[in-house]
VOGU-3710 file (C-alpha; in Angstrom, 3 decimals, decimal comma):
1> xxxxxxxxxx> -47,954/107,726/230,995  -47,106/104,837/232,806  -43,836/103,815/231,460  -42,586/107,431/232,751  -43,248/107,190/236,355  -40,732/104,620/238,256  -42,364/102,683/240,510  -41,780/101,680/244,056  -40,589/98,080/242,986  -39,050/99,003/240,073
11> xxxxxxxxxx> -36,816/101,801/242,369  -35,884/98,716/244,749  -34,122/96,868/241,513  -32,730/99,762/240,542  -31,344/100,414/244,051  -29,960/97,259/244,237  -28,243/96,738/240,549  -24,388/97,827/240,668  -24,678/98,458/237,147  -27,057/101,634/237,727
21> xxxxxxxxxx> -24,106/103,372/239,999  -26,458/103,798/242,600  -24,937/106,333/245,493  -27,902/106,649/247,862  -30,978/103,939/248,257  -33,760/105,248/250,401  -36,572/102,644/250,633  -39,897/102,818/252,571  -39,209/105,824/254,401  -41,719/107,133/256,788
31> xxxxxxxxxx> -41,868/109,602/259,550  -45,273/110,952/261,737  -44,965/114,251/263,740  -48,142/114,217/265,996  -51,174/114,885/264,262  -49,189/114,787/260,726  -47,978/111,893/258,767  -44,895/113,577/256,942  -43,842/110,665/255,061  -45,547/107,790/254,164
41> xxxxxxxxxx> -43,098/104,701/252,706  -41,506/107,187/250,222  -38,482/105,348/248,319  -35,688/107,645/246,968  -32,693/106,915/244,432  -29,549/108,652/243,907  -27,256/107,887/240,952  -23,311/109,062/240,801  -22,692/111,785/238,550  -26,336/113,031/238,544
51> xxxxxxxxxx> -28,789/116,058/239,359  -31,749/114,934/240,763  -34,440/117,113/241,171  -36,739/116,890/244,676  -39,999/118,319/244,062  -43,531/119,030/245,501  -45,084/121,666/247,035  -45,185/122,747/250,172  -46,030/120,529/253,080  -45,170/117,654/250,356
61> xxxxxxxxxx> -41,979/116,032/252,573  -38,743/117,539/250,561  -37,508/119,210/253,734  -38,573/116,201/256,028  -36,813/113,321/253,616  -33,576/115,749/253,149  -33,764/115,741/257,295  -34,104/112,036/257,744  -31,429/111,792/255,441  -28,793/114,372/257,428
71> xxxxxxxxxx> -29,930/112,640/261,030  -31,766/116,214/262,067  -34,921/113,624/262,554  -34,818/109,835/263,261  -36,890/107,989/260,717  -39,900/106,068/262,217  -39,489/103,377/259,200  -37,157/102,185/256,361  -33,713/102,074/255,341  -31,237/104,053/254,046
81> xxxxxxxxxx> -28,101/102,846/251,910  -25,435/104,147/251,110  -22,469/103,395/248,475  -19,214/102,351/250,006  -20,740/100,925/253,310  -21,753/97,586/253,503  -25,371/96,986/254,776  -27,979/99,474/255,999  -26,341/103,422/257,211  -27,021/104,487/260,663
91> xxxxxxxxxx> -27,188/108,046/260,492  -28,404/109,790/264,062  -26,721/113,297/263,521  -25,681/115,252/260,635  -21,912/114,601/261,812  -22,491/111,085/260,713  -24,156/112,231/257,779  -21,153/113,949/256,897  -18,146/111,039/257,932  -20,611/108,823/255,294
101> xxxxxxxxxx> -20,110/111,341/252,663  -23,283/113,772/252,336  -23,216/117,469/252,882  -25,760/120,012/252,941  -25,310/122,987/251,586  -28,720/125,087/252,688  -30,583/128,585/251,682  -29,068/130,521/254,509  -25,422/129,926/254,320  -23,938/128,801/257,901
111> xxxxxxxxxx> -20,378/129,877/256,903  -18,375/132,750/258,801  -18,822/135,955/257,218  -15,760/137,381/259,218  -13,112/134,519/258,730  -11,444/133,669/255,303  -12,234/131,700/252,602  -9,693/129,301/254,046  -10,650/129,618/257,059  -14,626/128,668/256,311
121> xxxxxxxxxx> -13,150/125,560/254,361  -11,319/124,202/257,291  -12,591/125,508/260,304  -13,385/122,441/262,427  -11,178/120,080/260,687  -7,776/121,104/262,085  -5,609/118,020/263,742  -3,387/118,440/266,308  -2,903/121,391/268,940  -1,891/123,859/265,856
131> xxxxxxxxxx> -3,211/125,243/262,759  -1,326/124,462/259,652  -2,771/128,220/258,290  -0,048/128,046/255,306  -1,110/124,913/254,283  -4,706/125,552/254,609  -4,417/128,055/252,525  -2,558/126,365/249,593  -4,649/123,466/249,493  -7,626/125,981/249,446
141> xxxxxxxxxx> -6,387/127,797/246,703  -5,464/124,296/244,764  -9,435/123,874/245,295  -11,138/126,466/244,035  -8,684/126,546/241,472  -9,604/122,936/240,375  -13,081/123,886/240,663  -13,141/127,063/239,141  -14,749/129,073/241,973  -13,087/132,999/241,646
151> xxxxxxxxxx> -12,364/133,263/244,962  -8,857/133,546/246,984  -8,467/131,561/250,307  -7,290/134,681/252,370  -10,184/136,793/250,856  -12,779/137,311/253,460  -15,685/135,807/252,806  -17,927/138,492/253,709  -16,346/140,219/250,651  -17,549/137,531/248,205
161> xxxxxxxxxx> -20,831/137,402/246,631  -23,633/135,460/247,807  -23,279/133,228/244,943  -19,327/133,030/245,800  -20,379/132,046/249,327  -22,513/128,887/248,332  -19,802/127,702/245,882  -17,177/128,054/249,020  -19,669/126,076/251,100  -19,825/123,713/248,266
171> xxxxxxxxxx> -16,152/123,349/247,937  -15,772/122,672/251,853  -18,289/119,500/251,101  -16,166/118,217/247,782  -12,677/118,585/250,204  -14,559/116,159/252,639  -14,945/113,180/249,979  -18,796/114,230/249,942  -20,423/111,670/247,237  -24,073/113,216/247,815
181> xxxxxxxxxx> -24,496/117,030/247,757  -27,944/118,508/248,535  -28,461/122,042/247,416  -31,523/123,185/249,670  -32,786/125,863/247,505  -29,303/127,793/246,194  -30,048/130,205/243,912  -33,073/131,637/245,954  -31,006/134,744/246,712  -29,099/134,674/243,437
191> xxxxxxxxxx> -29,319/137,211/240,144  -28,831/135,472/236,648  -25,630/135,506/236,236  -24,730/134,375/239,753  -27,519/131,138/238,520  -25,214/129,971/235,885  -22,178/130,494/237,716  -23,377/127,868/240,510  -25,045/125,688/237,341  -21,112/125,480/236,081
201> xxxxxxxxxx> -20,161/123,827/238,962  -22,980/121,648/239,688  -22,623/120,614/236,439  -18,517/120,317/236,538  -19,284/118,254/239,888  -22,024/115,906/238,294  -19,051/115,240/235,690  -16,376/113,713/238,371  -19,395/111,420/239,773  -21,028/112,883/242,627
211> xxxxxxxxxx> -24,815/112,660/243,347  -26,513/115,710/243,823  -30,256/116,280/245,323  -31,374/119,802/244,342  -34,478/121,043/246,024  -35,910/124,435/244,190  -39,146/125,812/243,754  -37,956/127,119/240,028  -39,188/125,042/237,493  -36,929/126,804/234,621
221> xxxxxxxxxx> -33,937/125,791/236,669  -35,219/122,485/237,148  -35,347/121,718/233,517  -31,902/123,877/232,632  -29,892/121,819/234,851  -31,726/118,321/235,740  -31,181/114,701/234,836  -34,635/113,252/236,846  -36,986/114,246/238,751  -38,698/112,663/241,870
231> xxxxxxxxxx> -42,283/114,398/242,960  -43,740/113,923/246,392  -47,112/114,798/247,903  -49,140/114,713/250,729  -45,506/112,716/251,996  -46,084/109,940/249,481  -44,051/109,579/246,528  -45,823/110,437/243,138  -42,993/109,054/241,019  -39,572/109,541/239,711
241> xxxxxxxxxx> -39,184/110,482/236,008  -36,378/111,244/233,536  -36,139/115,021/232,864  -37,333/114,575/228,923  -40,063/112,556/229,431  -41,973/114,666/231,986  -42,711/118,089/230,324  -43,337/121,205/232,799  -47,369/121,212/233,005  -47,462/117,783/233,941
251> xxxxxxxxxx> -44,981/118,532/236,731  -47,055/120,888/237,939  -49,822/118,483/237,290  -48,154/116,099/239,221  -47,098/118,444/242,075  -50,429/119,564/242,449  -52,730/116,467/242,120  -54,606/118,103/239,568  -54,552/118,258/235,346  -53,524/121,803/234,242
261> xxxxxxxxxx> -54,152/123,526/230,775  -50,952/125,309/230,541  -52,699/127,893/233,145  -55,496/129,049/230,593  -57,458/129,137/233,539  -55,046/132,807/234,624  -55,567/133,932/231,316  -58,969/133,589/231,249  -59,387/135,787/234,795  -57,137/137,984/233,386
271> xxxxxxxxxx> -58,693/138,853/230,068  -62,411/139,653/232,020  -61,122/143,512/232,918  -58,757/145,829/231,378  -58,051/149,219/234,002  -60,081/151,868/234,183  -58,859/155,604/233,227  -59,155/157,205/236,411  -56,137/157,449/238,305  -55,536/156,034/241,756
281> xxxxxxxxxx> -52,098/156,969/242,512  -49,571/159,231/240,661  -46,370/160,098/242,120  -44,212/162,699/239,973  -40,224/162,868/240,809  -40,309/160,860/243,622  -37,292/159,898/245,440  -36,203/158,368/248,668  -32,857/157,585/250,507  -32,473/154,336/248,774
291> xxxxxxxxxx> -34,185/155,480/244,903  -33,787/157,850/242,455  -36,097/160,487/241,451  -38,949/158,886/239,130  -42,633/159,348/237,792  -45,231/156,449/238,478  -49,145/156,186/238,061  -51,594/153,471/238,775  -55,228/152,735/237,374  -57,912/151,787/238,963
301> xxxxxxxxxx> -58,118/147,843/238,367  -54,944/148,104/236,667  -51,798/145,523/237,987  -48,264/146,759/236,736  -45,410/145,858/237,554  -41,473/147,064/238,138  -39,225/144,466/236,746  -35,317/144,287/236,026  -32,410/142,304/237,289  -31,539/142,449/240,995
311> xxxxxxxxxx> -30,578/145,429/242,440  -32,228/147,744/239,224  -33,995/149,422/241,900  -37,426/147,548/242,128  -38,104/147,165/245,974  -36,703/150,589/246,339  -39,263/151,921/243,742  -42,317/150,388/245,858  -40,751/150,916/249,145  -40,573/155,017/247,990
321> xxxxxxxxxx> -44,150/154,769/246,867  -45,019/153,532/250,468  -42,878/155,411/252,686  -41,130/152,533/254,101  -37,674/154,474/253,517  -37,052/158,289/254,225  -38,507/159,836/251,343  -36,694/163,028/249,969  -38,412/164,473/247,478  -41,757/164,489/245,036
331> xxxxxxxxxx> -45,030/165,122/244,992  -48,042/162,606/245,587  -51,330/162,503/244,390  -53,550/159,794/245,693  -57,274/160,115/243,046  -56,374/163,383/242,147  -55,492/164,844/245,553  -52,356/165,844/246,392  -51,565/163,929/249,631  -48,084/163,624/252,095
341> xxxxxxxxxx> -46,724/159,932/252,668  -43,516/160,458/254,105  -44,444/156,856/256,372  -46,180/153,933/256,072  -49,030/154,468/258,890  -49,794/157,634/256,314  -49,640/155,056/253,401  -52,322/152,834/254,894  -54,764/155,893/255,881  -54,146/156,495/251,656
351> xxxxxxxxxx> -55,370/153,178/251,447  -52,398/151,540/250,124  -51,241/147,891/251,314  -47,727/146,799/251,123  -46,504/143,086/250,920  -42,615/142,924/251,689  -39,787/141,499/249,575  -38,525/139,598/252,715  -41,452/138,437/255,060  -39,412/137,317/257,388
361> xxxxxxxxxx> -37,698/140,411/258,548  -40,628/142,906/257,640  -43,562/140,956/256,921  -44,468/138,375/259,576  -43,636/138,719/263,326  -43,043/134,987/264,555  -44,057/134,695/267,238  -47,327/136,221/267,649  -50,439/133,922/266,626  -51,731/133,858/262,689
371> xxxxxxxxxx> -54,925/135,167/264,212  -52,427/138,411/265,602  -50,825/138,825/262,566  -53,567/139,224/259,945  -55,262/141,854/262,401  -52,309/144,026/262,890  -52,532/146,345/260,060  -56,052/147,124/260,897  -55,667/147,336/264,360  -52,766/149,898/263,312
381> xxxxxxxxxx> -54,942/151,894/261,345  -57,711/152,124/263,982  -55,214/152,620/266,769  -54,252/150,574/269,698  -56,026/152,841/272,205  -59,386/151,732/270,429  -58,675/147,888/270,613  -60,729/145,831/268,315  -62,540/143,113/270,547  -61,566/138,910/271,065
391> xxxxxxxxxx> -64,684/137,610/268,414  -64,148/140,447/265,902  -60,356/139,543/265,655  -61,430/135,929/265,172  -64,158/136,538/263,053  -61,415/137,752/260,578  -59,008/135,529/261,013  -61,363/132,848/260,515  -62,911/134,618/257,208  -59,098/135,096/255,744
401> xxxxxxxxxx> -57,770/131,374/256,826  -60,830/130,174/254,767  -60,786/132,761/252,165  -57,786/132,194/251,339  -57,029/128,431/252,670  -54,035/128,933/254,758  -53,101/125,623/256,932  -52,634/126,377/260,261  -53,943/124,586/262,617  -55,608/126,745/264,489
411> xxxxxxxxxx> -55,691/130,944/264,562  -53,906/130,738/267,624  -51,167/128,976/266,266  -47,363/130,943/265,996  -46,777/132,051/262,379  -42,849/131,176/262,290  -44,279/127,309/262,296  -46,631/127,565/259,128  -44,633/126,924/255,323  -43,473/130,143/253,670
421> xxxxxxxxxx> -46,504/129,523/251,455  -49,024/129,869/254,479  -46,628/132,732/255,949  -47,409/134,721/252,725  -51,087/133,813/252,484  -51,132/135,659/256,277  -49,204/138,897/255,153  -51,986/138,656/252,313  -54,585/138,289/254,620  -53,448/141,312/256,632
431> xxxxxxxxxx> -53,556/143,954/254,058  -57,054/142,190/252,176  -58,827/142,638/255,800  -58,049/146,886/255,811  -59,498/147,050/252,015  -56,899/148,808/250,209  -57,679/151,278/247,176  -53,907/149,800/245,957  -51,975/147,202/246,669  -48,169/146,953/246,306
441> xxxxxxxxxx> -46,949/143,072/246,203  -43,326/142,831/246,296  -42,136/139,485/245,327  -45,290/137,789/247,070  -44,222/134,295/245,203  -40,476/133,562/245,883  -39,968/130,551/247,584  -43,086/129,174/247,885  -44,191/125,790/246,229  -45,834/126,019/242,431
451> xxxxxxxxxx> -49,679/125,441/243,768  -49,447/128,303/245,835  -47,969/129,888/243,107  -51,150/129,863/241,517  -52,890/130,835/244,026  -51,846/133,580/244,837  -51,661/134,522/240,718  -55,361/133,604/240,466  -56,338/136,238/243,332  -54,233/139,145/241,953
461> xxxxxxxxxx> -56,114/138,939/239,272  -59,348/138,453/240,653  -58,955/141,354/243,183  -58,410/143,750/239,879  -60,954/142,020/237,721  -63,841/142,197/240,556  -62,575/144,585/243,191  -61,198/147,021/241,159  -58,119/147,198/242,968  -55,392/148,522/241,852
471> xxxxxxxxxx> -52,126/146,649/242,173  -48,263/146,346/241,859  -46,835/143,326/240,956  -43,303/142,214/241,287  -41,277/138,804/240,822  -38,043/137,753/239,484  -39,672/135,463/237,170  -40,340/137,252/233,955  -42,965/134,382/232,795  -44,941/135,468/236,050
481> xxxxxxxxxx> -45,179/139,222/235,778  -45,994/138,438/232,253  -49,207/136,103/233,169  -50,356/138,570/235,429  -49,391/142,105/234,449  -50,908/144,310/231,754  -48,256/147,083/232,052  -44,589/146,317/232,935  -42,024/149,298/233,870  -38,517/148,303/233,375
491> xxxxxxxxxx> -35,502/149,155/235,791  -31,952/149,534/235,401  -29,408/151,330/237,649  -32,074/152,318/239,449  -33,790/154,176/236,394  -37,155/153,664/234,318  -35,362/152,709/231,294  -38,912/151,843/229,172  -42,723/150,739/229,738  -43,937/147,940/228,099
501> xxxxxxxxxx> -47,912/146,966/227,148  -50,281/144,839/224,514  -48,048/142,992/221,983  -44,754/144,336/224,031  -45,477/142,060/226,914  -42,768/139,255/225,742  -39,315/138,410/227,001  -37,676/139,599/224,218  -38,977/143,014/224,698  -38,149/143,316/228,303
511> xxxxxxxxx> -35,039/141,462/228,290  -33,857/143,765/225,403  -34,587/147,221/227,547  -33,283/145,864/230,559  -30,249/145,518/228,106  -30,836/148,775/226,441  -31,326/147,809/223,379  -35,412/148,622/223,656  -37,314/151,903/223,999
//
């Protein structure tokens, strides 16, 4: 194992070789935020005409390193090089980030929605008193000609797909002699298709030489499109590794701190119960302003789960089930009595929990405590004229935070600040603390680091195999609703196209009905 991990000395020959085409040379990096030592002497190597990989979970330093890098923070230690200038880079805003030739393109795109394609490539960049709009837009066009990117310069950008709206961003680096690109994670937002369309032209740009940092918490997309890897954790470096000789368990070894059995330790929780027969929750042709009329049932201890590609009507399935959109129609039986959940407050009195697709717009509310936020639900359901008192609400908060080992740093502390990971674990918390018969969990995983991952895996199934709750399960990654699921109901256009179970739980199967091609 030791000839696969690059070492720190070995990374400061490497950095310093000509021959290795090195673009970017960060050596003995380190940066403290009070109370937290975010990077400890981490070293960092960027090669022209390569996709580098920066991994760890969260909390590891990706985000901090990428920020030293741009100039958002100043760097308590170490150096930074850069090809083309001659001695150490200064870099003290991401202005001078950019004039040295690296662009970030981030998650949340920071383009106009309302001005052109043209308009988003140039906007700031204009000399003289007058716009040269004609020639804007010809040179725009010559762009994402050259780069393949189907987009026209006058189109409004707004009008583009999300996936169309990174590759413009992109494009706006490459026309500004960028030699590093960092993708912040790009395709978090993105279907398949729109994946493979941004892998063409990462890959198309790796080919004409420029260095590319790709931060993701999707290991498959990791490995598709890759050349190394560098792991941090804890803000230390782990190592840097060539793509083939570190195979995906020992990343997530790596990642982790830990050694993994290829997750037999899931399977094993998730072979100790199969479901019940009775029935916890059986809607029959129920629609909503934003579904389609369907039929759905839960067992008790049973996790399913809605899959298809974006858009098939997943979120709006759940969201129907929960009354979180204007239901229209259907009938509801909640153990075998027909009940009315036309909202959500009538959802939770069912007892039925709902975790959000997007926690930031429905899930957390930033700027109330982690102690406030894991109590609301309850306090919702008990009513705020019958206020639960100081020590109770911290006797929960401090059961979940250890339950379920969420960092904060105290209960009082504002939820916006905690990792995605820790913002999750709290919308978790929340719906564990009222008890729920069933538990809806839409997309409860996306964007958070691989240990948490796990986590999070690990309780769903221990809250079905013990508890005997009943829950809903839905991701985007196929390989996870398949760990965790024992039923799977497939989606297209907003339709139940097929249910899979037992020996039907593969990819092929539910890759072929999302197609049409299965039941």
């Amino acid at each position: 194992m030791e000839n696969r991990v690059v070492r720190a000395k070995d990374l400061m020959n490497v950095s310093q070789d000509p021959q290795n085409n090195v673009v970017l040379s960060m050596r003995g990096i380190s940066k403290t935020f009070p109370g937290t030592k975010a990077l400890n002497n981490v070293n960092f190597t960027l090669r022209k005409g390569e996709i580098h990989a920066l991994m760890g979970e969260n909390g590891a330093g990706k985000s901090t390193l990428i920020k030293v890098l741009t100039g958002v923070y100043p760097k308590d230690s170490g150096q930074i090089f850069v090809d083309g200038i001659e001695g150490e880079a200064s870099i003290h805003s991401p202005q001078e980030a950019q004039n040295l030739g690296i662009s970030t393109v981030y998650q949340e795109i920071n383009l106009c929605p309302n001005l052109t394609v043209a308009e988003n490539m140039f906007i700031g960049r204009s000399k003289g008193a007058r716009v040269q709009w004609k020639s804007n837009e010809k040179r725009a066009n010559e762009i994402l000609s050259n780069l393949g990117i189907p987009a026209q310069a006058d189109q409004e950008l707004s009008h583009c797909s999300l996936a169309v709206q990174q590759m413009v961003a992109i494009a706006r680096a490459v026309d500004m002699q960028c030699k590093v690109l960092i993708l912040d994670e790009p395709t978090s937002s993105l279907d398949d298709k729109e994946v493979q369309m941004l892998f063409g032209l990462m890959r198309d740009l790796r080919d004409r030489g420029v260095g590319i940092i790709f931060v993701t918490h999707f290991l498959e997309q990791v490995y598709e499109v890759s050349d190394r890897i560098t792991v941090l954790r804890n803000g230390e470096l782990v190592g840097e590794y060539l793509i083939s000789d570190l195979p995906q368990v020992e990343l997530v070894a790596r990642m982790m701190g830990k050694d993994l059995n290829d997750l037999a330790d899931l399977e094993e929780i998730g072979q100790k119960k199969t479901a019940s027969e009775a029935v916890v929750y059986e809607a029959e042709n129920l629609s909503s302003s934003d579904s389609r009329p369907f039929n759905f049932m839960i067992r008790e201890g049973e996790i399913n789960g809605f899959t298809g590609l974006l858009g098939s009507g997943r979120s709006e399935s759940v969201r129907a089930i929960f009354g979180a959109d204007r239901v229209t129609g259907g009938t509801v039986k909640v153990k075998g009595k027909a009940v009315s959940i036309t909202k959500p407050h009538e959802a939770m009195k069912a007892g039925i929990g709902y975790l959000p697709e997007d926690r930031k717009r429905d899930g957390i509310i930033s700027d109330l405590s982690v102690r406030e936020n894991i109590i609301l639900a309850l306090q919702v359901m008990k009513g705020f004229f019958h206020p639960m008192s100081r020590k109770e609400t911290e006797q929960f908060a401090d059961e979940y935070i250890k339950a379920l080992k969420i960092k904060t740093a105290s209960q009082e502390t504002p939820v916006g600040s905690l990792s995605g990971g820790n913002q999750q674990k709290v919308i978790l918390a929340r719906w564990l603390l009222t008890h729920p018969d069933y538990l809806i969990l839409d997309e409860p995983t996306r964007g958070i680091d691989v240990g948490t991952k796990l986590e999070i895996q690990k309780l769903v199934l221990k809250l079905a195999a013990e508890e005997n709750m009943s829950i809903t399960f839905i991701s985007s990654e196929i390989e996870e609703m398949l760990r965790t699921c024992s039923r799977l109901i497939v989606m297209r256009d907003r339709n139940i196209v097929g249910e899979l179970t037992g020996d039907e739980l593969n990819q092929s199967s539910v890759m072929k009905t999302i197609a049409g091609g299965g039941q």
